[in-house]
C-alpha positions, 0 to 999 in steps of 0.5 A: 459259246456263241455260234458253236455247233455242236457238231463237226465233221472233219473228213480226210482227203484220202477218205471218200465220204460213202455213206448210204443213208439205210442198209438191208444188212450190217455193213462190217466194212464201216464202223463207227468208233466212240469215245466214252465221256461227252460222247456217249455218257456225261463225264463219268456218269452212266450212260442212258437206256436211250443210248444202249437201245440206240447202239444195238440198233447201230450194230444191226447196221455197222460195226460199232466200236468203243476207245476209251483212256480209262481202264476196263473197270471203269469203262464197265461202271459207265457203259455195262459190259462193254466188250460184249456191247460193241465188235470192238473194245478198247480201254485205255486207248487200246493197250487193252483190245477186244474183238467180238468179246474176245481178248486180243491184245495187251501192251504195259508201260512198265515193260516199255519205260522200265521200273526207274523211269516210271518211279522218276516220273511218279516221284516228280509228280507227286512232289509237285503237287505237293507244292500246289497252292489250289483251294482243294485236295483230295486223293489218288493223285497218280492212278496206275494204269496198264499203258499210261498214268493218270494224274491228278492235282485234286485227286480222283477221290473228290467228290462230284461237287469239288470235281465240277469246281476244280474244273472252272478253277483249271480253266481259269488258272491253267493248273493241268496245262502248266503241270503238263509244261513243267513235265514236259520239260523235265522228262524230254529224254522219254519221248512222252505224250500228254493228253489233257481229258475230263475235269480233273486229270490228264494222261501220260503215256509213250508217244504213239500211244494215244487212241491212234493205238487202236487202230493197229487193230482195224487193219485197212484192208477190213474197212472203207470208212472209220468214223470217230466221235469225240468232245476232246478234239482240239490239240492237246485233248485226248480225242486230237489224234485219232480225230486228226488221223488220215484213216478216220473221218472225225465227227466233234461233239463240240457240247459234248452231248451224248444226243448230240451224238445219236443225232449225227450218227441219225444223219449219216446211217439213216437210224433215228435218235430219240428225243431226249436221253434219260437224265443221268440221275435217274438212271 
């Protein structure tokens, strides 16, 4: 798009902006939270050496933390052993919690929906997409997770290719967004969230938890400034919410590109980015 930056700062009223360009010592009453595809790998590719070296130079300075929607085995295909990477972890928006390595907090949706709900909610899914008239399917079209379910008209098997063609066919036919409206309608009585993200699929999850989650466990008594960085941050994206909170100052990486990133976190904590990032290919 003509005139997008790449990069855009939302910061709250109630949040003043204190940023000191360099620090002598980590500063663990700031920290920088990160969502994982289009902020720090391209969408479900590992991400760069660049990128790694560049975070552990960040930690000396602040304390870093990562959110992602999907679980904790594929956060560690794309980012490495995650809970050691980063003084926070959270997978599948924080239903999963580490802090320092450690685990310190688990919720599943069986217990909170209840084993009717859930298979209501899985059945009508799969019988609409049985109905869907789209040039590709593959499978795992409903993925189970700890806190949510992850759907998929295409089917998370598809390959690379039929990944990035379903992606332009959705745009231009809204296949995800109709779906979610379908949904939305039909289970009305359950109080659901629904969060488009990625290329092919969109989460489901009880309201309150999308990656706002997370922050039950960064108590606001422990930190001064909470920044996020995340692509999805328009409405109905997986990052709106936690871009939107009145306890974060929201970076958009509007190209989603992992550089893009390391150079606004250049900008505000003074620690410099690297040129470029080791295509995913070849890494």
């Amino acid at each position: 798009q003509v005139g997008l930056r790449p990069a855009v700062l939302r910061v709250p009223h109630s949040c003043p902006f204190r940023i000191a360009a360099a620090m002598a010592e980590k500063n663990r009453r700031i920290i920088a939270l990160f969502d994982v595809d289009g902020t720090l790998t391209e969408p479900r590719k590992i991400v760069s050496p660049e990128t790694v070296e560049y975070l552990k130079g960040l930690r000396q300075k602040i304390c870093i933390g990562v959110v992602g929607g999907s679980d904790l085995v594929k956060q560690k295909e794309q980012l490495g052993d995650s809970p050691a990477m980063f003084d926070y972890c959270f997978s599948e928006n924080g239903l999963l919690a580490y802090k320092d390595g450690e685990k310190i907090g688990e919720t599943s949706i069986v217990q909170h929906l209840g084993e009717k709900n859930l298979q209501r909610i899985i059945n009508f899914a799969l019988h609409y997409i049985a109905e869907l008239d789209i040039p590709v399917k593959r499978g795992t079209f409903v993925e189970f997770r700890q806190g949510m379910l992850n759907l998929s008209p295409i089917g998370r098997n598809c390959s690379r290719e039929e990944r990035n063609e379903f992606e332009k066919f959705d745009l231009a036919n809204n296949i995800r967004k109709t779906m979610v409206e379908k949904m939305r309608e039909e289970f009305k009585d359950l109080d659901l969230t629904y969060s488009i993200g990625g290329q092919i699929s969109f989460d489901l999850f009880p309201t309150g938890w999308d990656k706002t989650y997370c922050l039950r466990y960064l108590p606001e008594g422990d930190f001064d400034e909470i920044h996020f960085f995340g692509d999805k941050t328009f409405k109905g994206g997986n990052d709106y919410e936690i871009y939107e909170s009145e306890r974060t100052i929201g970076h958009a990486i509007a190209d989603a590109n992992p550089l893009t990133t390391l150079q606004e976190l250049a900008k505000l904590f003074g620690l410099p980015a690297p040129e470029k990032l080791t295509p995913p290919a070849s890494h």
